[in-house]
C-alpha positions, 0 to 999 in steps of 0.5 A: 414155728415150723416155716422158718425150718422150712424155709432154711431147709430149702435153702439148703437144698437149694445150694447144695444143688447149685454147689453140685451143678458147679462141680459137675460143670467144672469136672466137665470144663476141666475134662473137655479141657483135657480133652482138648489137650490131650487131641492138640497132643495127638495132632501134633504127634501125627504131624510131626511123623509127616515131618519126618516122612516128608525129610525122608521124601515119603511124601505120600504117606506124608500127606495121610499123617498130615491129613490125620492131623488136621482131621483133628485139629481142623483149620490148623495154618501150619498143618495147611501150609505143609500139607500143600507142601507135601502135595506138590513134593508128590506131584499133586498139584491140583490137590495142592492148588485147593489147599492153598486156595483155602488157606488164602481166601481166609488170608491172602496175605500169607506170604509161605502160602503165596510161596508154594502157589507160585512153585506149583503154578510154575510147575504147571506152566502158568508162569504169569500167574505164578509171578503174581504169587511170588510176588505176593509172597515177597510183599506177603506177611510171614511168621519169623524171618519176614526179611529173609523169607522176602528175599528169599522169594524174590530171589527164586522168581529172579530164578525163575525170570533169568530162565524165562530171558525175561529181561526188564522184569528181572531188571525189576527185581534185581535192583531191589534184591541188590539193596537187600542182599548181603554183602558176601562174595557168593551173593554179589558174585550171583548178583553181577551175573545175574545183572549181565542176564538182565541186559545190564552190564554197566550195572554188572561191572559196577558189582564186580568192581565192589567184590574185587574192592573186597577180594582183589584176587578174586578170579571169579570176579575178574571174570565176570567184569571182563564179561560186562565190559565185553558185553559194553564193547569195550574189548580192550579193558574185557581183554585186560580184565580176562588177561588177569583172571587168567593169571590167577586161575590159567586152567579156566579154558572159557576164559581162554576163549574169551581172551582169544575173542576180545584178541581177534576183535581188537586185530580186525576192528578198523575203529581203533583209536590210533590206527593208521591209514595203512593199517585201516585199510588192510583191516578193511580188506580182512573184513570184506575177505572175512565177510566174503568167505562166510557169505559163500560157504553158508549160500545155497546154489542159486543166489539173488542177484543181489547178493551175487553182485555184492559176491563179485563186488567183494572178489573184485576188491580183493583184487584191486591195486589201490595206491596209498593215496587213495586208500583212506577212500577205499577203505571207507568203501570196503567196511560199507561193502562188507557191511552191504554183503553181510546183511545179504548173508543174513537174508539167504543162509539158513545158518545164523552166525555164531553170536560171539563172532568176532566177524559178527561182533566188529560189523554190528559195531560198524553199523551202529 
């Protein structure tokens, strides 16, 4: 009768040891659990502090919260990303540089990493390399904002290719940026002068014709299609476009210039629709006595022969009596002799003429 107590007696034993290991494992998974919180707590504190040492531009006390943090929780992106930040904000690119390659060989489509990739390959003067960067990151994957931090970016690397006089890459970013930007004043504006660094003024003019049907008084606007349309040689319309400009905003000097060389251009351009023979022809003297004068100041002692035949040339038909009958005739002569001395003076002065020279500008139109 005894090896049925027996029996139910090990049961017994037997649960409530099973009960005992289960509550001692469950203290154990809700400690560690704790545990657990309590560190994710702790690093976030830490964190946090290097936030604040980093607005404070503390960044190398920065950098040693941030590392705390990650010592605790360890492979933490955000941590990643802010400590690469940190970083770089204190000149250590090379520490940076590691950082991110940690954190793209387990993501490379991470946009923000990307991002400060090319800021500290720049800051290196790795350019190449950084435009690749920068352009992972406009294609990259990012956590909130994903269309803004895009344009974001590609507006830094616009930035960075305007300073580069890069132009057919920043034509290339530039047309999708126009898609994507918002439709303020301040960005158009950015985007039409930007599209004139490019080498596209139509494109330009096209921008600054949209603001000015927003915000016809826009004096900024006036400005910078006047710009374009100077760029396109169209001096006349850049002429009444700086003209208008000035009547809203009379204290703006560059503009002055501006206006002042678009006037020049149009007394000394022989092309103008409606010019006379007379007319054509005394502009052609101008030029050859324009051409002649800067040839002369910037030549050293000893000319080529040839650039001193085409000197003489020049006094020659300064002095010459030509009748009205034959000065639609000289006149092609002079712009062709103007033309000749001009590309001489390229040749032997040192000095390059100034790129918004009315005298330089009207003879490059010539030889087109």
């Amino acid at each position: 009768m005894a090896k049925p107590f027996a029996g139910r007696s090990f049961l017994g034993t037997f649960a409530l040891v099973f009960l005992a290991i289960a509550a001692l494992f469950a203290a154990d998974m809700f400690l560690a659990k704790t545990e657990r919180a309590e560190s994710r707590v702790e690093a976030a504190r830490l964190f946090g502090q290097g936030r604040i040492l980093m607005q404070r531009g503390e960044h190398a006390e920065a950098i040693g919260r941030i590392k705390d943090a990650l010592a605790i929780g360890r492979g933490n992106r955000d941590y990643l990303r802010t400590l690469a930040q940190a970083q770089f904000a204190a000149g250590k690119t090379a520490d940076a540089e590691s950082t991110l390659t940690e954190l793209l060989q387990s993501d490379s489509t991470d946009g923000l990493a990307s991002l400060i990739t090319g800021r500290v390959l720049v800051k290196e003067g790795r350019f190449a390399e950084a435009v690749t960067y920068y352009r992972r990151a406009i294609y990259g994957r990012w956590n909130e904002d994903a269309a803004g931090n895009r344009l974001r970016a590609r507006f830094e690397l616009i930035d960075l290719l305007a300073q580069r006089n890069s132009k057919e890459e920043l034509l290339a970013e530039l047309l999708p940026a126009q898609d994507q930007s918002p439709r303020d004043l301040k960005t158009q504006s950015r985007l039409g002068r930007l599209f004139l660094l490019a080498g596209a003024p139509a494109r330009a003019a096209d921008v600054f014709r949209g603001i000015l049907h927003d915000a016809p008084a826009s004096a900024d606007a006036y400005a910078g299609l006047g710009g374009a349309e100077f760029e396109r040689g169209n001096y006349r319309a850049a002429q009444r476009d700086f003209q208008t400009m000035l009547r809203l905003a009379p204290g703006d000097q560059a503009a002055w210039r501006r206006l002042d060389i678009c006037n020049e251009l149009l007394m000394l351009d022989p092309t103008t629709r409606g010019l006379g023979p007379v007319e054509r022809f005394a502009r052609s003297l101008k030029l050859v006595e324009l051409t002649l004068g800067e040839t002369s100041q910037c030549i050293g002692q000893n000319p080529s022969a040839e650039l001193q035949g085409l000197l003489d040339e020049a006094a020659k038909a300064l002095k010459a009596h030509v009748s009205a009958a034959h000065q639609s005739e000289v006149s092609e002569a002079n712009l062709d002799l103007a033309e000749q001395l001009w590309q001489a003076r390229k040749k032997e002065c040192k000095s390059p003429p100034a790129a918004d020279s009315p005298l330089a500008l009207v003879l490059a139109r010539l030889a087109q």
